[in-house]
C-alpha positions as CSV (number, residue, x, y, z in Angstrom):
1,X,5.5,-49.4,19.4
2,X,6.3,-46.7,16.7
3,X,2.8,-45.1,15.5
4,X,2.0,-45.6,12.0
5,X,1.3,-43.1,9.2
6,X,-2.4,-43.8,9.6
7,X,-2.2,-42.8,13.2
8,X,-0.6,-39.7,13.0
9,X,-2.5,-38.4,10.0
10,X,-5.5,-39.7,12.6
11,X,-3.6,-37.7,15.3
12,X,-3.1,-34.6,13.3
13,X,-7.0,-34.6,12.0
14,X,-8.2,-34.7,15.3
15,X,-6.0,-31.7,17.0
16,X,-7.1,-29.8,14.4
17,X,-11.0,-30.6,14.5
18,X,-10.5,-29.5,18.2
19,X,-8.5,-26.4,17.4
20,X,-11.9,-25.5,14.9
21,X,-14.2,-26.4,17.7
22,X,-12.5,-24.7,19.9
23,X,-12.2,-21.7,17.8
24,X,-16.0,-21.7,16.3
25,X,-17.4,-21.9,20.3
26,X,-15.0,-18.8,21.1
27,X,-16.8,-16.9,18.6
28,X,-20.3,-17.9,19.5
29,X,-19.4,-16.9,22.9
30,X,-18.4,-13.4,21.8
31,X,-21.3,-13.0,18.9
32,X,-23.6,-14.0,22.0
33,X,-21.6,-11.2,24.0
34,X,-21.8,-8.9,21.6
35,X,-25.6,-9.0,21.2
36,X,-26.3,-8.9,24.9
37,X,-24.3,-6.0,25.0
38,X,-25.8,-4.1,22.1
39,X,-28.7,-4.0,24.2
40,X,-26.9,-1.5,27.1
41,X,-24.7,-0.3,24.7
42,X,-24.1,3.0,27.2
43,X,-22.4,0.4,29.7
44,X,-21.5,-2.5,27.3
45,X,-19.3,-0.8,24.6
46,X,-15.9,-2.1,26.4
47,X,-16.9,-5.2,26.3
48,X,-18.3,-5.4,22.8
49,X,-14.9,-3.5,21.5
50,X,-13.1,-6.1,23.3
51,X,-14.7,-8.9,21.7
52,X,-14.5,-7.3,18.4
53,X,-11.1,-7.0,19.1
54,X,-10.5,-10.8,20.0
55,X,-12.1,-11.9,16.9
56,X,-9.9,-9.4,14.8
57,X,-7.0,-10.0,16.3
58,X,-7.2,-14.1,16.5
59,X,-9.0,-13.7,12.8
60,X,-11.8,-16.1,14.4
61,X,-13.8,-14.7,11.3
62,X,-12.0,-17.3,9.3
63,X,-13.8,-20.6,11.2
64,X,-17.4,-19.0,10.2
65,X,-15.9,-19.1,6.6
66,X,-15.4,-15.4,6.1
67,X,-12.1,-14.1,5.1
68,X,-11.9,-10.8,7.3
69,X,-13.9,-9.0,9.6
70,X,-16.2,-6.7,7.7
71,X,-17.6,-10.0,5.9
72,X,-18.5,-11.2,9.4
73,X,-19.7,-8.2,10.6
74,X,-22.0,-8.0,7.2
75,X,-23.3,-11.9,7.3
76,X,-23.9,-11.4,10.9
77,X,-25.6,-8.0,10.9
78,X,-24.2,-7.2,14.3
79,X,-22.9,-3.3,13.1
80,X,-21.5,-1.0,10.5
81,X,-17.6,-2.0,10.1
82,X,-16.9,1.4,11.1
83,X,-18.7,1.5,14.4
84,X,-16.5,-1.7,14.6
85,X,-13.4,-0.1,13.9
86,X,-14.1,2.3,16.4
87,X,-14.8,0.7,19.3
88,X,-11.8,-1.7,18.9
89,X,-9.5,1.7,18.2
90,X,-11.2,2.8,21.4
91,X,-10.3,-0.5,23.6
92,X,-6.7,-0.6,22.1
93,X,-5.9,3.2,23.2
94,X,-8.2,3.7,26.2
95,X,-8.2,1.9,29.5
96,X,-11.6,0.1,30.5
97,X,-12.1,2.9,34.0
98,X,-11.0,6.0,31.6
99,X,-13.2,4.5,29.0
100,X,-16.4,4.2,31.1
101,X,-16.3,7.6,32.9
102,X,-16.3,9.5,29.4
103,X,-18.6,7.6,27.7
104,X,-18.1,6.1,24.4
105,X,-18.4,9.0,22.1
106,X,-16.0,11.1,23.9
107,X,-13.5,8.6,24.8
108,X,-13.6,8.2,20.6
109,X,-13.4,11.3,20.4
110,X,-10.1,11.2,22.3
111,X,-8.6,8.8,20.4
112,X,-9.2,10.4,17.2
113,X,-7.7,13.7,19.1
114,X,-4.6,12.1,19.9
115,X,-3.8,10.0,16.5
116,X,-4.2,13.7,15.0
117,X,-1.9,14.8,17.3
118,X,1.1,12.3,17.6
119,X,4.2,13.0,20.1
120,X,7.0,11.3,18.4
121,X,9.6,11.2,21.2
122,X,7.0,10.2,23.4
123,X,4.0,8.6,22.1
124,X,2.7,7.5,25.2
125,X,2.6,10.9,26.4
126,X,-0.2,11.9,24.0
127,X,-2.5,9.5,25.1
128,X,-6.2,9.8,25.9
129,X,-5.2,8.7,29.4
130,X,-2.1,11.0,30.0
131,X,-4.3,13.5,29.0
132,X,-7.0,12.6,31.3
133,X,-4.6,12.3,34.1
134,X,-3.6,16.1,33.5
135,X,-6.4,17.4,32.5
136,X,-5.2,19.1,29.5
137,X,-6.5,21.3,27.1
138,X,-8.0,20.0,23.9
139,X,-8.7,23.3,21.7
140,X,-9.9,26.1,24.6
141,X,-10.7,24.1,27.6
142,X,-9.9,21.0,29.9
143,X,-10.6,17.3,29.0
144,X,-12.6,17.3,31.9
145,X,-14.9,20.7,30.2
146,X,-14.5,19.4,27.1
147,X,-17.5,18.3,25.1
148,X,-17.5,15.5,22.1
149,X,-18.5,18.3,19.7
150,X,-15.3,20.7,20.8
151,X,-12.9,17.8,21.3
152,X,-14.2,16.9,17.4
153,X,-13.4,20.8,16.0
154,X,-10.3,20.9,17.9
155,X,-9.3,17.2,16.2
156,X,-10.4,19.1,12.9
157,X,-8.1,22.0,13.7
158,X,-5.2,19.9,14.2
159,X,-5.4,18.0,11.2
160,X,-5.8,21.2,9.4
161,X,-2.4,22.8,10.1
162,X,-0.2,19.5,10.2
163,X,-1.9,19.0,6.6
164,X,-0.8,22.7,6.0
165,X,2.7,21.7,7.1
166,X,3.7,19.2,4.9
167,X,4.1,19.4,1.0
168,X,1.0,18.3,-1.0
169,X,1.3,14.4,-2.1
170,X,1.0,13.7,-5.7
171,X,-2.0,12.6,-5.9
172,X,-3.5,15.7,-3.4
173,X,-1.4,17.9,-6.6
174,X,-3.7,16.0,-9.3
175,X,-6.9,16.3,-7.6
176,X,-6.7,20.2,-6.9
177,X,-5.0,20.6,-10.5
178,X,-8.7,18.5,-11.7
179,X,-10.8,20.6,-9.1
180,X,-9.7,23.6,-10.4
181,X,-10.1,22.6,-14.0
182,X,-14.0,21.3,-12.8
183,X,-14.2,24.9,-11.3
184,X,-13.4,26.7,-14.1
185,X,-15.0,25.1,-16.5
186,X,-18.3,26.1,-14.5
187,X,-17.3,29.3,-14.4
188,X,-18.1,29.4,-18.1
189,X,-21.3,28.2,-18.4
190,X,-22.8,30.2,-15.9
191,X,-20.9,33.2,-17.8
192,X,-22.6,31.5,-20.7
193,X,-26.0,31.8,-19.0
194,X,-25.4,35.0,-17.9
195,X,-24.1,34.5,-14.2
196,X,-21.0,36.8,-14.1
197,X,-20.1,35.5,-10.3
198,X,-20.6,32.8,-8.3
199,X,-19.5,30.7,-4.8
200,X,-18.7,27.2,-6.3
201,X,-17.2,24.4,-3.9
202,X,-15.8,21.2,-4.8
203,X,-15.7,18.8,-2.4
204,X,-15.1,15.2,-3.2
205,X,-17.8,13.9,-5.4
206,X,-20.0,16.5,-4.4
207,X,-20.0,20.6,-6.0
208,X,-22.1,23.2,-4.8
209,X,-22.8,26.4,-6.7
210,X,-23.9,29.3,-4.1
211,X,-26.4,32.1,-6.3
212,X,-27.7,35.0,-5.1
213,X,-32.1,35.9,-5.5
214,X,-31.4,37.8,-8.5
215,X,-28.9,35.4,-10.3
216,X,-31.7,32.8,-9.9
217,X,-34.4,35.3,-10.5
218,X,-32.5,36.3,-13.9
219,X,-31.9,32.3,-14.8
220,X,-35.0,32.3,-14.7
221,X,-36.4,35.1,-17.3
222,X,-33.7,34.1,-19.4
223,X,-34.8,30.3,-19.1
């Protein structure tokens, strides 16, 4: 007997109320996970990037009502999206045995190394585990001497002469045109106050104006 519209509305209702439960006892599991976890973080972090990265990847956010993962992350208070982030960078790039004999912050530290330092004929080959397997040098020394701070200057390094390589985008052309502008325009208030020379920074949001004792000093008499 041919079903009627009724029962396969019925039939279509119920595959996807399963589908949901399904779905919204997968990401109980992995919340749970991730919580047990957060309490050995030093051995857990695999599997908590790994669950992270199941719930990303599946978007299993969406059957707790949120529509990506940093609203999750944020209703649930389980981390900072960017600790997220990097632990699910981390488990895409790094295998779990490589992962758990560096340690977290310098398998991280890896991965930011290598996506700063791309092989395009061979991508593969400037991976944190190629370079684990031949112990290469990041900045001055081996992987395997290497520490998270001197992996992180040597990442800093790198990023510093590709940027030096290419042409300036626009935008990176508008904000030094502004910068200077900003700097300038400093200069001649402290002129105005007297302050022939001065160290001023710009960076980002943020300016800092180096004085010496006696510029300060004379600010101050003048004042």
């Amino acid at each position: 007997m041919a079903k009627t519209g009724g029962d396969k509305r019925a039939l279509i209702e119920k595959t996807k109320a399963d589908a949901l439960a399904r779905n919204t006892k997968r990401l109980a599991d992995l919340v749970a996970l991730i919580r047990r976890r957060m309490g050995a973080v030093v051995e857990g972090f695999y599997d908590i990037g790994e669950a992270l990265r199941e719930i990303l990847e599946k978007k299993l956010y969406g059957v707790a009502g949120h529509a990506g993962l940093e609203a999750f992350l944020e209703a649930e208070k389980l981390m900072s999206y960017r600790q997220a982030t990097k632990l699910i960078a981390l488990v895409r790039k790094v295998p779990r045995a490589q992962a758990l004999s560096l340690g977290q912050e310098k398998a991280y530290a890896l991965v930011s190394y290598t996506e700063a330092t791309p092989e395009a004929d061979s991508p593969e080959a400037d991976s944190p585990e190629a370079l684990m397997a031949t112990d290469e040098k990041v900045g001055a020394k081996p992987v395997s001497k290497s520490s998270v701070r001197e992996i992180e200057a040597a990442t800093r390094a790198v990023r510093l002469t590709e940027k030096a390589k290419r042409p300036p985008t626009e935008a990176e052309r508008a904000r030094a045109k502004a910068e200077t502008a900003l700097v300038k325009t400093l200069r001649g208030a402290l002129r105005g106050a007297g302050i022939g020379r001065a160290e001023i920074t710009v960076r980002g949001d943020r300016v800092r104006v180096e004085l010496t004792r006696a510029q300060v000093e004379r600010l101050g008499r003048d004042g």
